[in-house]
SERO-4910 file (N, C-alpha, C, O; in steps of 0.05 Angstrom, whole numbers):
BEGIN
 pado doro    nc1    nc2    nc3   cac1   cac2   cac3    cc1    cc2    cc3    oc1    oc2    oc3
  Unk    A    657   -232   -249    643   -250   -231    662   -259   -209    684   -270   -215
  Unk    A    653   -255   -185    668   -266   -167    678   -298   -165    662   -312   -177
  Unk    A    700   -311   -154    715   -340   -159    684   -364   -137    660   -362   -138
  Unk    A    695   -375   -129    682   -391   -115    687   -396    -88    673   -408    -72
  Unk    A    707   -387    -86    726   -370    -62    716   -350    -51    714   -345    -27
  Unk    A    709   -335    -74    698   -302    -63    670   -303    -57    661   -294    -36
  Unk    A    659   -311    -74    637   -315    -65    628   -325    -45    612   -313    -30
  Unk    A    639   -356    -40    635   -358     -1    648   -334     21    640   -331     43
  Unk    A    663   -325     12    668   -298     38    649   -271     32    648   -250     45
  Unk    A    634   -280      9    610   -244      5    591   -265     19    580   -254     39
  Unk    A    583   -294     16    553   -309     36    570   -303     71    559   -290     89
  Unk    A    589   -312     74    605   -308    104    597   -281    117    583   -276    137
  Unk    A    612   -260     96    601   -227    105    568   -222    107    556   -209    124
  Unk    A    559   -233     88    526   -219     91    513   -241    120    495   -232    133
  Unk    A    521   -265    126    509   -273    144    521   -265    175    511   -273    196
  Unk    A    538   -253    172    555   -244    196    547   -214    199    543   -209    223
  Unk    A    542   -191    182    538   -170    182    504   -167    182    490   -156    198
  Unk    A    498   -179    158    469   -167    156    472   -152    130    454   -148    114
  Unk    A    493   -144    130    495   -124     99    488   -140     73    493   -163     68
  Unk    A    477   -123     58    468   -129     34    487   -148     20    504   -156     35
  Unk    A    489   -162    -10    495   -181    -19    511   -162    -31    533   -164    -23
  Unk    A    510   -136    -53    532   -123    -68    542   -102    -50    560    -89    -61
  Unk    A    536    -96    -28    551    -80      2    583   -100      3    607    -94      0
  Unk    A    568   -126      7    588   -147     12    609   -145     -8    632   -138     -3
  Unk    A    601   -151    -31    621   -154    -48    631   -133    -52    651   -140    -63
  Unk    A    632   -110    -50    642    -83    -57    658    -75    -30    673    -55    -28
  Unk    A    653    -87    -17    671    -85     13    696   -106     12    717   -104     25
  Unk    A    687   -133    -10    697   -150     -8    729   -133    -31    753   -128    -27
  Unk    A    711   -131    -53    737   -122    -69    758    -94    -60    782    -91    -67
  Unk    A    741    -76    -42    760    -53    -41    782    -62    -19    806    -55    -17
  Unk    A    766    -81     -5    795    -97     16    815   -114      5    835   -121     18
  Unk    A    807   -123    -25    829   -135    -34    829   -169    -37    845   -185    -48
  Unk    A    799   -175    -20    797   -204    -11    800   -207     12    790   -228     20
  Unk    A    808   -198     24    821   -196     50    787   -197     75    775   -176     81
  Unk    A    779   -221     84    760   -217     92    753   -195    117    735   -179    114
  Unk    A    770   -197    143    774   -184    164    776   -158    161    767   -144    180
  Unk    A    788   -145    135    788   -115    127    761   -114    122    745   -106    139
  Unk    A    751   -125     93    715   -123     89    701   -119    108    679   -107    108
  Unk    A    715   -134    132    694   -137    151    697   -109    162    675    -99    166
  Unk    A    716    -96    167    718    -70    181    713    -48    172    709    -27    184
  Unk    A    713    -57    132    694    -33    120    673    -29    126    661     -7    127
  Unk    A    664    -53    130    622    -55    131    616    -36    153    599    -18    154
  Unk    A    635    -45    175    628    -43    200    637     -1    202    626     13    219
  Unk    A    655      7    187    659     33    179    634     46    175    623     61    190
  Unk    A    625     37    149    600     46    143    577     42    159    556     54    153
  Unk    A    579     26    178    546     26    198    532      2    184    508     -3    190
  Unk    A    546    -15    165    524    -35    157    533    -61    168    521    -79    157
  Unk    A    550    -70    184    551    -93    204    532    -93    223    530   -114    234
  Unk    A    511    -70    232    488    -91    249    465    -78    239    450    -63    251
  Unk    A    465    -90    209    439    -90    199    425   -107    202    401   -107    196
  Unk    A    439   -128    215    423   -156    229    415   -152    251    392   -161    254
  Unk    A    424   -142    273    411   -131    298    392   -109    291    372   -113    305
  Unk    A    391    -89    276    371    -75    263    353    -77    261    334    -64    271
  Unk    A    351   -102    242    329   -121    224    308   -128    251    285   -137    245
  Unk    A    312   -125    278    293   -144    292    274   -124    308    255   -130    323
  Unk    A    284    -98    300    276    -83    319    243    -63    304    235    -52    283
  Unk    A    238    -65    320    201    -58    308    199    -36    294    209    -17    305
  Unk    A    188    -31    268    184    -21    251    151     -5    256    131    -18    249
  Unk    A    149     20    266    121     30    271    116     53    262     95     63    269
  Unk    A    134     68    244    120     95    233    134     92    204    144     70    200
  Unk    A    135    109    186    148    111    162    124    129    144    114    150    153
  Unk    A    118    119    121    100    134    104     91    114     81     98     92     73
  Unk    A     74    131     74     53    112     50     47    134     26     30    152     27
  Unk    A     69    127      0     74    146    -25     65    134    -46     71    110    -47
  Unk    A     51    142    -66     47    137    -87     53    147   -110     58    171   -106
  Unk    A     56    140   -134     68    156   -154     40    137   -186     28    116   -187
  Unk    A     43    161   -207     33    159   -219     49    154   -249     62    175   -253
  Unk    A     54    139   -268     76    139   -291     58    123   -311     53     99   -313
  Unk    A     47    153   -330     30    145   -350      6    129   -347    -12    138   -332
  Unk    A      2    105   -360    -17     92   -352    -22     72   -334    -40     55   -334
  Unk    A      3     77   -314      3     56   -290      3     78   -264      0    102   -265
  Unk    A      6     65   -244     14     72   -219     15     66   -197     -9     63   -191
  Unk    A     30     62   -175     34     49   -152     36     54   -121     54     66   -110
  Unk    A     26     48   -116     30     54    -83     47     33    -64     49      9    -70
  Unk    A     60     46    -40     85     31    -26     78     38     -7     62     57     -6
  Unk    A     87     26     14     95     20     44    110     21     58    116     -1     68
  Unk    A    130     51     70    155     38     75    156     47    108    153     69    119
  Unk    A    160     28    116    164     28    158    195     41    170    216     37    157
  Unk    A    195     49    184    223     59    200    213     51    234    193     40    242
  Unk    A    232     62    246    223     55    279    217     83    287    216     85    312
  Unk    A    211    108    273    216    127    291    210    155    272    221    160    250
  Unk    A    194    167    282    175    192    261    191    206    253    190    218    232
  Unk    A    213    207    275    236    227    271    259    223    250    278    238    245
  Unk    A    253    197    236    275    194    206    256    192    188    262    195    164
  Unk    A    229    188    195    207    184    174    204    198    158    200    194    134
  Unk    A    210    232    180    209    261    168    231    264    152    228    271    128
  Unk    A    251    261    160    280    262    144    280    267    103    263    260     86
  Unk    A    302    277    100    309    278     69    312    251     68    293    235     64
  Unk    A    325    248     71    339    221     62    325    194     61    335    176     48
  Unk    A    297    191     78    287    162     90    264    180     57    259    166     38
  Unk    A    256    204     58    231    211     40    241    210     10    228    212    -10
  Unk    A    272    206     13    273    219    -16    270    180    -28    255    174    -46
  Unk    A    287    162    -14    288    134    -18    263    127    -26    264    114    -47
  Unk    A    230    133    -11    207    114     -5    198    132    -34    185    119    -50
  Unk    A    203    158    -41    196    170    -67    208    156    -91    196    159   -112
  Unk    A    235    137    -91    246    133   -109    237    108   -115    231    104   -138
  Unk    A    234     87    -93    212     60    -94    191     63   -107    190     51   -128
  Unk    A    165     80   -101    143     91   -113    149     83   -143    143     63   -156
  Unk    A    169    114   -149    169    110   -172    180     84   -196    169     79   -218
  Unk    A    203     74   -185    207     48   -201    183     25   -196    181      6   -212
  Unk    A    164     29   -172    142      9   -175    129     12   -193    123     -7   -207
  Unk    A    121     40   -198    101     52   -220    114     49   -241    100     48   -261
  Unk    A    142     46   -247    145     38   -273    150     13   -281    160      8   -303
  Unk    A    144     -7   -262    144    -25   -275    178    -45   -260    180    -68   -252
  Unk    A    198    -23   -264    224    -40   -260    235    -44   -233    259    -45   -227
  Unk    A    208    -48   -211    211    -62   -179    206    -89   -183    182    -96   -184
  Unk    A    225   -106   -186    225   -136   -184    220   -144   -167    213   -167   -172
  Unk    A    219   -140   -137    210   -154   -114    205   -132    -86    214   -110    -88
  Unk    A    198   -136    -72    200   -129    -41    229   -130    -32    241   -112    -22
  Unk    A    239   -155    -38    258   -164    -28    280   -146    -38    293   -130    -24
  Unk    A    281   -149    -66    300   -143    -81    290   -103    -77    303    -88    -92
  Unk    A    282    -97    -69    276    -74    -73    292    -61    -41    305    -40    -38
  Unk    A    286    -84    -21    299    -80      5    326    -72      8    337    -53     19
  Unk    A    336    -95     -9    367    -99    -14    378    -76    -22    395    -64     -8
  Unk    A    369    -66    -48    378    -44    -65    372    -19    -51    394     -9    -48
  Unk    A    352     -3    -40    345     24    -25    345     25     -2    353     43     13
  Unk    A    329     -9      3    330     11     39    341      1     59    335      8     82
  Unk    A    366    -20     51    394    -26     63    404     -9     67    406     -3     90
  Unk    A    416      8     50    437     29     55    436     47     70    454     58     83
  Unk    A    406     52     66    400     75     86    389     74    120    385     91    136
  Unk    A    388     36    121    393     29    140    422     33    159    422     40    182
  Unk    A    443     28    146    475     32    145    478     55    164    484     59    188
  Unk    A    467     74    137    468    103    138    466    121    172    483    132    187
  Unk    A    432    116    174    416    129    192    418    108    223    415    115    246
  Unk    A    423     86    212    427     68    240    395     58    247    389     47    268
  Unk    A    384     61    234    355     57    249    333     23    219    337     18    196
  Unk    A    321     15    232    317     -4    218    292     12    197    281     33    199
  Unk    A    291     -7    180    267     -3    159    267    -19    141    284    -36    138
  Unk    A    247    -16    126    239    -37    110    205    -26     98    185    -16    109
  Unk    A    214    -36     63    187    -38     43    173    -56     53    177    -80     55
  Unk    A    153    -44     62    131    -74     73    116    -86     49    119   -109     40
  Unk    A     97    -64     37     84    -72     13     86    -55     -4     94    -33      1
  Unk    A     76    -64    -35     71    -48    -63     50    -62    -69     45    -86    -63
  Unk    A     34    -46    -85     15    -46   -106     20    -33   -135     35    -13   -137
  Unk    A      9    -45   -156     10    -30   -176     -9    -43   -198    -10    -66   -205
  Unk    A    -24    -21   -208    -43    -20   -225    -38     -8   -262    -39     16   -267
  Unk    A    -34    -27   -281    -34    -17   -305    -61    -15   -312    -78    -30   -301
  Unk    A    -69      8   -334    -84      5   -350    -89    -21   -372    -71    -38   -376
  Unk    A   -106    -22   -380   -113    -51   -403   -124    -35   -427   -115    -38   -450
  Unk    A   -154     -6   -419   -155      0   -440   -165     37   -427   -151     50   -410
  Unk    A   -184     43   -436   -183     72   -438   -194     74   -402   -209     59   -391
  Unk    A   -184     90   -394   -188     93   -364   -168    112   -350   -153    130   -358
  Unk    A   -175    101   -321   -150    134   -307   -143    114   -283   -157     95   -280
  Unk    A   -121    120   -268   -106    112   -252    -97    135   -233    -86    155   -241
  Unk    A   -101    132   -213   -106    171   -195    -98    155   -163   -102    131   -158
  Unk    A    -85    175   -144    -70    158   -125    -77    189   -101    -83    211   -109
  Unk    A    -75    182    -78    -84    204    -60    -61    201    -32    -62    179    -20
  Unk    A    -50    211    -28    -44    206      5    -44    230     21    -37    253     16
  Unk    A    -61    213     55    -69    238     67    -45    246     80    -27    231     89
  Unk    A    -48    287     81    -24    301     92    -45    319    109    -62    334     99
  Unk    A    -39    315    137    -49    349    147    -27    368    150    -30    392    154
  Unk    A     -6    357    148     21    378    142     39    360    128     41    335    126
  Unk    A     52    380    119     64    368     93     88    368    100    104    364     82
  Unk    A    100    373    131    119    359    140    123    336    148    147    329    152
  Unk    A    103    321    153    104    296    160     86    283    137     65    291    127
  Unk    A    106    252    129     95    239    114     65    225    122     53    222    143
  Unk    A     59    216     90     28    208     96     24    178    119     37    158    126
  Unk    A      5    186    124      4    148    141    -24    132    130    -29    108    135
  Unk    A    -40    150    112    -52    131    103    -57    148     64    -49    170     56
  Unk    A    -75    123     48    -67    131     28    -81    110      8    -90     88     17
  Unk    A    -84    117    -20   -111     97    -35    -95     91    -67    -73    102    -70
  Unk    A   -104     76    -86   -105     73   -104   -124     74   -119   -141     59   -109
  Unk    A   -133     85   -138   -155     75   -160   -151     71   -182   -135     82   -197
  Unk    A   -170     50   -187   -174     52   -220   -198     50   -238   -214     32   -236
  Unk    A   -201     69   -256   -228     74   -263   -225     73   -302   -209     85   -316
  Unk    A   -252     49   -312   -249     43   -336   -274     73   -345   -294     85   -336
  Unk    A   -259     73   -364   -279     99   -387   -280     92   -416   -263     82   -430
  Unk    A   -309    101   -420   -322     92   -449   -302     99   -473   -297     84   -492
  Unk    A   -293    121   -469   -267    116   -496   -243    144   -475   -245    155   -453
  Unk    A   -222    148   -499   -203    156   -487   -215    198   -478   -214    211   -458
  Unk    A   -220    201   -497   -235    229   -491   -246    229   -465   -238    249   -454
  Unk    A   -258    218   -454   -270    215   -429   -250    207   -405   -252    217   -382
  Unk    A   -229    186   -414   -206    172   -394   -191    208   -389   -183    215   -367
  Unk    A   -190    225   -412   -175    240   -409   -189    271   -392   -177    292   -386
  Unk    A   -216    266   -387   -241    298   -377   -232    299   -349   -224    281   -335
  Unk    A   -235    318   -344   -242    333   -319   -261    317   -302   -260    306   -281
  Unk    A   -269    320   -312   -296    302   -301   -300    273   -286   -318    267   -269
  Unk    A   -277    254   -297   -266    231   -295   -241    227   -270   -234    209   -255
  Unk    A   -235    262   -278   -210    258   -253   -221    273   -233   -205    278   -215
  Unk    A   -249    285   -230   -263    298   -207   -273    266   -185   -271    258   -162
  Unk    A   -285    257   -214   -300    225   -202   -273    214   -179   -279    205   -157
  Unk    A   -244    215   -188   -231    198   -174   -222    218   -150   -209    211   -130
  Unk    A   -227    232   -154   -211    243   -130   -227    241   -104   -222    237    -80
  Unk    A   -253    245   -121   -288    240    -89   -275    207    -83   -268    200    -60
  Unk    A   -273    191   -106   -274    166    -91   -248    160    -76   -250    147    -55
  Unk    A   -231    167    -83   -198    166    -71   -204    177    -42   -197    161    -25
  Unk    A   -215    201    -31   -228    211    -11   -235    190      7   -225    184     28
  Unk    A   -262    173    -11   -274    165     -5   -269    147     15   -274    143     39
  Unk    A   -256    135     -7   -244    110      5   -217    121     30   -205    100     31
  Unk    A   -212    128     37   -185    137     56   -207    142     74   -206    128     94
  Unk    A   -219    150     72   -240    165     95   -252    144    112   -247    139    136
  Unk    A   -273    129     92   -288    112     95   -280     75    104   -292     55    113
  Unk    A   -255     83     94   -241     44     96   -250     27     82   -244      4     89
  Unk    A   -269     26     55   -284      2     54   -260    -27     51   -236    -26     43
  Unk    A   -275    -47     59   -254    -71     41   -262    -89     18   -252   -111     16
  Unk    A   -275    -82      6   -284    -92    -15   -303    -74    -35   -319    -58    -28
  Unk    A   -297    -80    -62   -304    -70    -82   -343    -71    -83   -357    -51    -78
  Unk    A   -354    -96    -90   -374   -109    -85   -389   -128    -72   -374   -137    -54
  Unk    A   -407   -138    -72   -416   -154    -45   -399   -182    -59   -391   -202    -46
  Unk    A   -396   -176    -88   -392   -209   -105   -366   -222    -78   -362   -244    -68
  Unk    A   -349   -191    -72   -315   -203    -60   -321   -204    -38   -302   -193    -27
  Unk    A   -341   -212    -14   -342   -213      7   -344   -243      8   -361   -258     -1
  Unk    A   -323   -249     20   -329   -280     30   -351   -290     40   -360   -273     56
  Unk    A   -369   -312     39   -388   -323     52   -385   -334     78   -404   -346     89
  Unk    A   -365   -332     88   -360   -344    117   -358   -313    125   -360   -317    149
  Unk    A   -357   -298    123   -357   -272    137   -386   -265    135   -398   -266    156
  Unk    A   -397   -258    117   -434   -257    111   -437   -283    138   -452   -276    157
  Unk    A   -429   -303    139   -444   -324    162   -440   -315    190   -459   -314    206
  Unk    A   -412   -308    196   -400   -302    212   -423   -275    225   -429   -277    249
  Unk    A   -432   -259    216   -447   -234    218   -475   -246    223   -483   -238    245
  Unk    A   -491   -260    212   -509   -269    211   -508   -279    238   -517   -266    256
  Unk    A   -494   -308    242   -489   -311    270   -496   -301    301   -509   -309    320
  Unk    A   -473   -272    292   -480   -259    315   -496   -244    319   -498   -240    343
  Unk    A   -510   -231    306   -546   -218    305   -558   -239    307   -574   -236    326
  Unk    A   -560   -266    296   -574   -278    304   -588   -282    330   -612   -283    335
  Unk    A   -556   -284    350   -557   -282    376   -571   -271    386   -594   -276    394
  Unk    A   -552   -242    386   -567   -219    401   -600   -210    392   -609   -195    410
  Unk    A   -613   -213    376   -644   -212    366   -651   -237    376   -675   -239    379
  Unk    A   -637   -262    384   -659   -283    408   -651   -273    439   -664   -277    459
  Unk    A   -634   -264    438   -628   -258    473   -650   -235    475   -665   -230    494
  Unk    A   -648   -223    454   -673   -198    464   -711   -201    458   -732   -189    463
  Unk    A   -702   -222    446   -732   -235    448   -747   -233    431   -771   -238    432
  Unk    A   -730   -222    403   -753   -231    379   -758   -254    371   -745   -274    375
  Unk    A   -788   -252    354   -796   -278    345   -783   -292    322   -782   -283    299
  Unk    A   -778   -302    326   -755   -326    314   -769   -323    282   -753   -319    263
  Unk    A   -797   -324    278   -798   -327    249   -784   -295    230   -780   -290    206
  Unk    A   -781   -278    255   -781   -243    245   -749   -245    244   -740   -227    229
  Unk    A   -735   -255    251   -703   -254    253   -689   -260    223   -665   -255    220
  Unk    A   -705   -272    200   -690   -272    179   -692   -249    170   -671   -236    171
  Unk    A   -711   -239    162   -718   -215    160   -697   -187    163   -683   -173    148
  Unk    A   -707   -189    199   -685   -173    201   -654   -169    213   -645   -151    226
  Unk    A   -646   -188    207   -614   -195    196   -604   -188    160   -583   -181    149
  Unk    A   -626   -193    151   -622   -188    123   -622   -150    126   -608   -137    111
  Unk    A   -637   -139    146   -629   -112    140   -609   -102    146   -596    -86    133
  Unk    A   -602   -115    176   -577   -111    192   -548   -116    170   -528   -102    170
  Unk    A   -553   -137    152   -522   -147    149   -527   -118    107   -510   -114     89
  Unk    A   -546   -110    109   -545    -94     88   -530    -63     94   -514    -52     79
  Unk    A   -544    -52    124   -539    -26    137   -514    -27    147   -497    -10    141
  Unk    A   -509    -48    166   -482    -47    181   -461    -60    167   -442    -46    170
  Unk    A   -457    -74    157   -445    -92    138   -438    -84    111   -415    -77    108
  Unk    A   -455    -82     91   -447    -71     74   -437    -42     63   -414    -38     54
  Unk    A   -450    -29     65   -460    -11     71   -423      9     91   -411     30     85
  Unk    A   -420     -4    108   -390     -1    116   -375     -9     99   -359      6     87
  Unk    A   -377    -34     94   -348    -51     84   -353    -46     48   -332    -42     37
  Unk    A   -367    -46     37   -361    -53      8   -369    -13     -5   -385      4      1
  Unk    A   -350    -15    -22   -351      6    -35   -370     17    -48   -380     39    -46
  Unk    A   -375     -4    -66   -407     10    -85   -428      1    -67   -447    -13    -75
  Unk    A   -425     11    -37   -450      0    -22   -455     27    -12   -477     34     -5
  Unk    A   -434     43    -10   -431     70     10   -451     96     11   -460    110     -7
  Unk    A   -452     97     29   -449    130     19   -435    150     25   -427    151     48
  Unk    A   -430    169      8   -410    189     10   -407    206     42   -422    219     56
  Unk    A   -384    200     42   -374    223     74   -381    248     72   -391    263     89
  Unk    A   -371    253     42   -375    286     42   -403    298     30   -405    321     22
  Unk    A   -421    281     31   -444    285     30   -474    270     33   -490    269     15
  Unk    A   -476    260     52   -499    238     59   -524    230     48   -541    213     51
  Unk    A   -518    254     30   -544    253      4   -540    232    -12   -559    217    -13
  Unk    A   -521    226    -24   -507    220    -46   -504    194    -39   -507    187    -16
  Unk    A   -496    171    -66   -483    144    -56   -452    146    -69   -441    168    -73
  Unk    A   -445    129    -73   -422    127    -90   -429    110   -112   -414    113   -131
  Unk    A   -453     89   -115   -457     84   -145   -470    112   -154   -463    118   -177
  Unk    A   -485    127   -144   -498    144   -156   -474    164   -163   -470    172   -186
  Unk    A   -463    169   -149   -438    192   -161   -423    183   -194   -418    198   -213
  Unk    A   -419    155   -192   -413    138   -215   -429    145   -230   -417    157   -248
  Unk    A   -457    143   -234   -477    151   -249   -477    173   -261   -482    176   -285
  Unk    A   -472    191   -245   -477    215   -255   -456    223   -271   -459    241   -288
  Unk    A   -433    212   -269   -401    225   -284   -408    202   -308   -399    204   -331
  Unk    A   -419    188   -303   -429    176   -332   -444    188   -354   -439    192   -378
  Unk    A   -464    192   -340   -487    209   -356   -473    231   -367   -482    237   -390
  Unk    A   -453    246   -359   -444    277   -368   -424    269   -386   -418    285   -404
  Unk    A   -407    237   -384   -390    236   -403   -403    212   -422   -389    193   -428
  Unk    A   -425    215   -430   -438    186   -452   -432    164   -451   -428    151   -471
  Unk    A   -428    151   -420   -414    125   -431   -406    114   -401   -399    130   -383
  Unk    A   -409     89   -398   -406     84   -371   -381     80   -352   -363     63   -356
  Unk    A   -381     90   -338   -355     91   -311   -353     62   -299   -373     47   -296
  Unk    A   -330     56   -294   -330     36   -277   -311     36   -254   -289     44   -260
  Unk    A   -313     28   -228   -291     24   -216   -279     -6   -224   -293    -25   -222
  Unk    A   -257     -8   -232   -243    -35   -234   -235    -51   -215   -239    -75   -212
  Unk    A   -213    -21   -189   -207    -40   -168   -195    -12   -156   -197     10   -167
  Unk    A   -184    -18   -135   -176     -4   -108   -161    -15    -92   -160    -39    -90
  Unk    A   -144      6    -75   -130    -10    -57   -125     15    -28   -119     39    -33
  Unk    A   -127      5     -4   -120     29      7   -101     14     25   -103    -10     30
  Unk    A    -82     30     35    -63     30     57    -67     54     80    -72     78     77
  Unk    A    -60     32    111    -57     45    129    -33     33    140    -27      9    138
  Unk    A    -18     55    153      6     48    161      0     36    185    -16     44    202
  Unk    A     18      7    183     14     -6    197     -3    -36    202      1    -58    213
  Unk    A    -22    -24    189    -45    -48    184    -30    -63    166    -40    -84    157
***
């Protein structure tokens, strides 16, 4: 453990450089203590203006997910520039995050910053940063299935989904059939954007908010005021739901179809009812 001494010259170095907290100290000890040397290690390595770095806009990177047993997670990671996005080195890091999210042993954003994608800030010279994670365990028999879109598989994804889907026992968590269901809805959802699961998670000031403004526009155009409940109630079903909530949809890849009814039917074939639990999608940037 460093003295009390040393320790104020590793807080001196990281607020002067920007470099990480064990960058510091490991710069701190190979100099001997010697602060002005540390300082010229950091600055060797490219991690003295990780603080000028830090300010500079973060607009492309990729969106990876990983799968680990009965969990799995999706991440966020930003760079300034498509051209390190593509890189070994920025893909192999945002693959290695993924996976310690999905297992469980990503303790923070923060702490996740510090540890991966400092260094390779150092490294590459260019800023970045974990924006977000998600991660989804199982509770009981079910599947956990993750998608990100590629039209070439040289460039990382920019957008990208989570699911999670409960099943009547494990025989079923484990069918074909179960992981056909998630892959339509993983689609689905990337395709489609919804933001919400059911109408239950739609805020009521947003339902008002909508109401509102149809309100309007159906008196500016001159319906009869008693006909406007009416039809706002269809409006906020068609345009409204119907967009935004998931088990409201219907399917992209087939306009026949809904997405509760697709549920339905992978029910019926496996004895036992499907559920979506929850979801999450990422777009880079948003």
């Amino acid at each position: 453990m460093p003295t009390i001494d040393s320790t104020q010259l590793i807080k001196d170095l990281r607020e002067k450089t920007g470099a990480g907290m064990m960058d510091c100290k490991r710069a701190l000890d190979e100099a001997k203590g010697v602060y002005d040397e540390a300082l010229t290690i950091l600055r060797k390595k490219g991690m003295a203006d990780a603080a000028k770095k830090s300010a500079r806009a973060t607009k492309e990177g990729a969106v990876v997910f990983q799968i680990d047993g009965k969990a799995g997670a999706i991440v966020e990671v930003n760079s300034e520039t498509d051209f390190v996005a593509k890189g070994a080195d920025f893909q192999s890091m945002v693959k290695t995050v993924a996976a310690k999210a999905a297992a469980g042993t990503l303790k923070s954003i923060e702490i996740a910053n510090e540890e991966f994608v400092k260094p390779l800030v150092g490294k590459l010279g260019e800023n970045m940063a974990l924006r977000r994670c998600d991660r989804f365990e199982l509770k009981g028999a079910g599947l956990i299935a993750g998608y990100a879109h590629q039209t070439d598989l040289a460039v990382p994804a920019k957008r990208g989904a989570l699911v999670e889907l409960s099943a009547p026992n494990e025989a079923a968590a484990s069918s074909p059939e179960l992981a056909e269901l998630a892959k339509d809805l993983l689609l689905q959802i990337v395709g489609a954007s919804p933001k919400y699961l059911t109408r239950a998670e739609v805020p009521a000031a947003e339902i008002e908010k909508e109401k509102e403004i149809h309100t309007e526009i159906l008196r500016k155009e001159g319906k009869p005021e008693a006909s406007i409940p009416k039809i706002i109630e269809g409006k906020i079903n068609k345009l409204f739901y119907q967009q935004w909530v998931l088990l409201d949809q219907v399917l992209q890849r087939d306009n026949k179809l809904t997405v509760p009814g697709l549920i339905k039917a992978t029910s019926d074939k496996l004895g036992g009812e499907v559920k979506v639990v929850r979801f999450v999608r990422y777009q880079l940037g948003e």
